[in-house]
N, C-alpha and C positions, 0 to 999 in steps of 0.2 A: 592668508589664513592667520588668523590671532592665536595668541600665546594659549587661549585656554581650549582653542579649539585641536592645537594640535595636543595638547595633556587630555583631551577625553580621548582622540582617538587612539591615543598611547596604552589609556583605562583599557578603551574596548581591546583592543591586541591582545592584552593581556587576558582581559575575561575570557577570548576566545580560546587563550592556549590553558585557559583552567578549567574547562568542561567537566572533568572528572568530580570538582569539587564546588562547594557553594562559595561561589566569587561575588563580595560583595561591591557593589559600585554604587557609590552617592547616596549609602546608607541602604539599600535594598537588596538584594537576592539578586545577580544576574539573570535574566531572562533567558541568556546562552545556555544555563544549566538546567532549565526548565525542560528540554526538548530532546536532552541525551539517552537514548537507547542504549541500556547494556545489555549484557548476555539473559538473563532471569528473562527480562521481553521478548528475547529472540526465542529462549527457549519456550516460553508461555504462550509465543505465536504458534511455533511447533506444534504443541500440546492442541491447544486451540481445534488447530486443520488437519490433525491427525483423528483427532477424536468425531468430527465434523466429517470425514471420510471415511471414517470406519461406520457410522449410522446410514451414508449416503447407500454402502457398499452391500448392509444389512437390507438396504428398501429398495437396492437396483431389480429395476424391471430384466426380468432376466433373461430374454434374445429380442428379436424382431417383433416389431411395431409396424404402426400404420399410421396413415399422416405425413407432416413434416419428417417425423423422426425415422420412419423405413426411411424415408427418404435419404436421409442425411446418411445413414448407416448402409446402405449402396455405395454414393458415391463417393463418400469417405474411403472406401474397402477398394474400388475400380480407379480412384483416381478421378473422377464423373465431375459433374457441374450440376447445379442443381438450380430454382426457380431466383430469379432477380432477389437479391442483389448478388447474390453468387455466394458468397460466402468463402472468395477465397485461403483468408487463412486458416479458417477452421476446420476447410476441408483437406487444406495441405498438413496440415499438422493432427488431422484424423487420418489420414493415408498412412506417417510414420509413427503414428500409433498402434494403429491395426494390424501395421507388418513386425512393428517390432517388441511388441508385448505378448508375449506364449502363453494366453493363459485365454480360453473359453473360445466360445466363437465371432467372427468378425462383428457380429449385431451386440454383443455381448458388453464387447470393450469400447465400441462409440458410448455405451451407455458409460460406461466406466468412465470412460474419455469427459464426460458432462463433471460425474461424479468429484474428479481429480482436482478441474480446475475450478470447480464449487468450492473443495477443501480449501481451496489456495486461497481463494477470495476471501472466504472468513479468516485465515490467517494474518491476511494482509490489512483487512478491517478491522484488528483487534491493535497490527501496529499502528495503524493511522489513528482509529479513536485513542491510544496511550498517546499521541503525537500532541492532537489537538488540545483531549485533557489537561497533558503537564506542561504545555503553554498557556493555556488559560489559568494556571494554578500559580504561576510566576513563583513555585516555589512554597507556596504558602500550604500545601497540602502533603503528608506522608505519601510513600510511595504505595503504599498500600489500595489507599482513598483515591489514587490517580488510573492503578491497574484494575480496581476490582469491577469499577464502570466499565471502562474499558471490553473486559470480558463478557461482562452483561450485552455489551451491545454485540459483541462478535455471536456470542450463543442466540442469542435472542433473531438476530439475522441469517443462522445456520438454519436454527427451526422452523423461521417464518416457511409458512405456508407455501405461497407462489415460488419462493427459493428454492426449497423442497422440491416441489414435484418437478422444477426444472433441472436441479442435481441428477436426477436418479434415469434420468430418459438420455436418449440422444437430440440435444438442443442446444443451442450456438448462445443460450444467456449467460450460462455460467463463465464461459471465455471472456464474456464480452464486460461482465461485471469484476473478474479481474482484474483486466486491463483498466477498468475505470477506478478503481480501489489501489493501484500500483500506480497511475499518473496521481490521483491524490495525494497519495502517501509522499510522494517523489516533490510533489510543490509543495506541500507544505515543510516538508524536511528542507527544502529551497529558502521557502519564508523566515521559518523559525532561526537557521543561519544565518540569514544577512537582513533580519531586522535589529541585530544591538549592530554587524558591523557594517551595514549599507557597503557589503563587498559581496563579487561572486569570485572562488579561485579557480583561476582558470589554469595555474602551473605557480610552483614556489615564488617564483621571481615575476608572474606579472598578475593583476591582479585592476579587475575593471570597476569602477564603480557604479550601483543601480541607482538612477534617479526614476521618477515616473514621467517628467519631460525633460525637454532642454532645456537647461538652467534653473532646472528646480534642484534645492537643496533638503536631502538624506532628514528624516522628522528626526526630531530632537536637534538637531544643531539649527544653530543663530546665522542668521547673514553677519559675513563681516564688514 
């Protein structure tokens, strides 16, 4: 490795340990600092799928349905199986819903159960749009201009239509568009740290490098 290759990696070290603040390298804005979630996000995520659940909780269908959704709200309640593909986890974790939430009756709270993890999902989509924003912004945008999209798109996706009426029922979307907005959020918060330091940490002291093949080398650096 050459002299200037190990002084950039020395730069990014450092950028990484400066997240807090805007670290300049090579005359530009750290890119590291682009991506940093403070408390204000965390709480405006809060805010976000609180308010997103309390509308859900306003429009829940209020007991037993027909359809998929009695469906789901039996065997949620019995422990039960339901039509292909089964729906395990939705129905495992509607079982300790149902037994361990005291409040209305069991068709009640599968709805609720939709409701919950609806709220979550707009939550978690307002972190991931703040994610993607202040890395496409490389800094160059107040934080203002990076959260207030941001929000737009979370509200705009609580209200949507089809989102809606799957919140408010007993139906396996709202779980499942969690999970898909929370692996999101999780890679690109992946991305955004190890594109200035082409590292992933796996513990203080060891520490792997990501190429995209064998022998390919980390963009931005030179062969030596």
């Amino acid at each position: 490795m050459s002299r200037g290759q190990e002084s950039g990696d020395r730069s990014q070290g450092s950028g990484v340990r400066g997240q807090g603040s805007n670290v300049k390298t090579g005359g530009r804005v750290s890119r590291v600092t682009c991506h940093v979630l403070c408390f204000p996000d965390l709480f405006l995520a809060g805010i976000v799928a609180l308010l997103a659940f309390a509308l859900y909780l306003r429009t829940l269908a209020p007991g037993l349905l027909g359809g998929d959704s009695g469906e789901f709200q039996f065997a949620a309640w019995l422990g039960g199986f339901v039509h292909p593909t089964g729906y395990p986890l939705y129905l495992l974790l509607g079982w300790l819903w149902t037994h361990l939430l005291p409040l209305g009756d069991p068709a009640w709270r599968m709805n609720a159960f939709s409701a919950a993890w609806g709220a979550l999902a707009v939550g978690l989509l307002y972190l991931l749009a703040r994610q993607v924003i202040g890395v496409a912004a490389r800094g160059r945008l107040p934080l203002l201009a990076v959260r207030l999209p941001a929000l737009l798109a979370a509200a705009t996706f609580a209200v949507s239509p089809t989102f809606w009426s799957q919140a408010v029922v007993a139906e396996v979307y709202t779980l499942n568009a969690a999970l898909i907005v929370a692996f999101l959020f999780a890679l690109s918060r992946w991305a955004a740290t190890s594109y200035d330091s082409h590292r992933v940490t796996l513990s203080p002291c060891h520490r792997v490098t990501v190429s995209p093949r064998p022998g390919a080398h980390p963009v931005g650096h030179n062969r030596p």
